[in-house]
N, C-alpha and C positions, 0 to 999 in steps of 0.2 A: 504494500500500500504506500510505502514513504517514496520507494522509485516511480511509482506513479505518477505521486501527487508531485514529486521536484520536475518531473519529467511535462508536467501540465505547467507547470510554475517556467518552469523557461521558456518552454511554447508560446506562454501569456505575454513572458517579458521579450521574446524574440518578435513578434506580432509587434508589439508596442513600439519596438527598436524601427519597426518595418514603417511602418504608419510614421511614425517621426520621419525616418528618410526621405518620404515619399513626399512631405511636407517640405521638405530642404527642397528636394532636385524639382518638385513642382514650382515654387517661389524661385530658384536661381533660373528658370525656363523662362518662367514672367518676364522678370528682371532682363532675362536677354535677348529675350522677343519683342518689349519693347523701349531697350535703350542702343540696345544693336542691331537688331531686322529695324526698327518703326514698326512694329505691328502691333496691333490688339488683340491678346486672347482673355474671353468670356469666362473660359470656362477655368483657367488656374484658380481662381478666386472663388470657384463654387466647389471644386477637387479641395481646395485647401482649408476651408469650411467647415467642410463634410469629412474628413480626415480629421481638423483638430477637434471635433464635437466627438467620434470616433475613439481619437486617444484619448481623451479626458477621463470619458464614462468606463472605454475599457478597461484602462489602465487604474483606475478608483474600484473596480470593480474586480480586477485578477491580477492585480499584480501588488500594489500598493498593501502596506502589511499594516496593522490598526495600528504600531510608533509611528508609521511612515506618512500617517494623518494630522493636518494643523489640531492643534487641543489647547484648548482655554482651560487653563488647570492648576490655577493658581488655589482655588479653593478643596482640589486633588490633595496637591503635593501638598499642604499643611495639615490635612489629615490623616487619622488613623488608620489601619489596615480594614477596620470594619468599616467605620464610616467611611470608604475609599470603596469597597464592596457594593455600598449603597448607592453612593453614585454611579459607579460602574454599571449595577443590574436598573435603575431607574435611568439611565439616558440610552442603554439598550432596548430599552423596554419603548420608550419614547420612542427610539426610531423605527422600529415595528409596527408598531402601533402606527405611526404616521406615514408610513410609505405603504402598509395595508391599506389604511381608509381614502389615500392618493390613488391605491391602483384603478380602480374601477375607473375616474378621469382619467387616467393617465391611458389608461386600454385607449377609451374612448377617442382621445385626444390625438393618440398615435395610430389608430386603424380609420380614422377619420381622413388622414393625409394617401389612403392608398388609390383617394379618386384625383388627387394632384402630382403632379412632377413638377420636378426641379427646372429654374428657368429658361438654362444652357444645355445641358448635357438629357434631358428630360426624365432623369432616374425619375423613380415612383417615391413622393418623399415617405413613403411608409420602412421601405429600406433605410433609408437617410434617419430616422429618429428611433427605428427599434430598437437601438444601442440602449433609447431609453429605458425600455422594460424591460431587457436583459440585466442593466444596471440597479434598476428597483430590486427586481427578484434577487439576486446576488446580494444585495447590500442588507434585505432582510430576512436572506438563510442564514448569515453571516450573525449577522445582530440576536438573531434568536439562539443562533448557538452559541452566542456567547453569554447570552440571558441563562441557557440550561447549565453552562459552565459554571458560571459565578453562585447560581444555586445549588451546585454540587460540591461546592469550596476553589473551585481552581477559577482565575482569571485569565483568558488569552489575550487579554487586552493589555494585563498589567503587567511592568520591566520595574523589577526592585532595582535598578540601579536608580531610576528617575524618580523614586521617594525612600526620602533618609529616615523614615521615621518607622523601617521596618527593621 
């Protein structure tokens, strides 16, 4: 199972590697199409759009590790191991909670776009934003398991190095 999961985990992070490049040599194309042809292309700008909406969500979603997240934690790191528990399982809990009661809009919102395309390249924008309900889903299997973790005693969320007070 651990070769699996490393073996998924670099896939994620190679993908993400991929999608960044793709972002690079799309914008140095722009860049040279028109400062060197004189030409206008349409469509670098909607490739490169659609790509960084792509890496964000994916990359938040499979590769990105719960340190590797900004955290407002000043109220964290000055507390206790339990009251540190508490937080932990109440702002899990939080975000479950609210990325369930989002999903139904958010279905809505995203299977709404499958009667439009994109304005250059004419993709079906339902392609273009399912990152977002991949990314919903992901983010609250994720948060729920770590809701049953913290109820079990273990935190995958918490690194004793980043509170002194254990």
């Amino acid at each position: 199972m651990g070769r699996a999961l490393s073996a998924l985990s670099k896939a994620a992070e190679a993908m993400a590697a991929a999608m960044l490049a793709a972002i690079f040599a799309t914008f140095l194309f722009q860049i040279a199409a028109r400062y060197i042809f004189a030409i206008s292309v349409g469509w670098t700008i909607e490739v490169t759009l659609t790509l960084w909406l792509w890496l964000v969500l994916f990359t938040c979603a499979f590769v990105l590790r719960e340190r590797d997240h900004v955290r407002f934690d000043v109220l964290v790191v000055n507390a206790r191991p339990g009251t540190r528990r508490i937080y932990g399982l109440l702002s899990a809990a939080v975000i479950v909670v609210a990325l369930v009661a989002a999903m139904p809009d958010s279905w809505d919102y995203v299977t709404f776009y499958k009667i439009k395309k994109s304005a250059v390249l004419r993709v079906p924008l339902i392609w273009i934003f399912s990152i977002y309900l991949v990314f919903c889903g992901v983010l609250i299997l994720r948060y729920a398991w770590r809701v049953v973790a913290i109820v079990r005693g273990h935190d995958p969320g918490h690194d004793q190095r980043d509170h002194p007070l254990d």
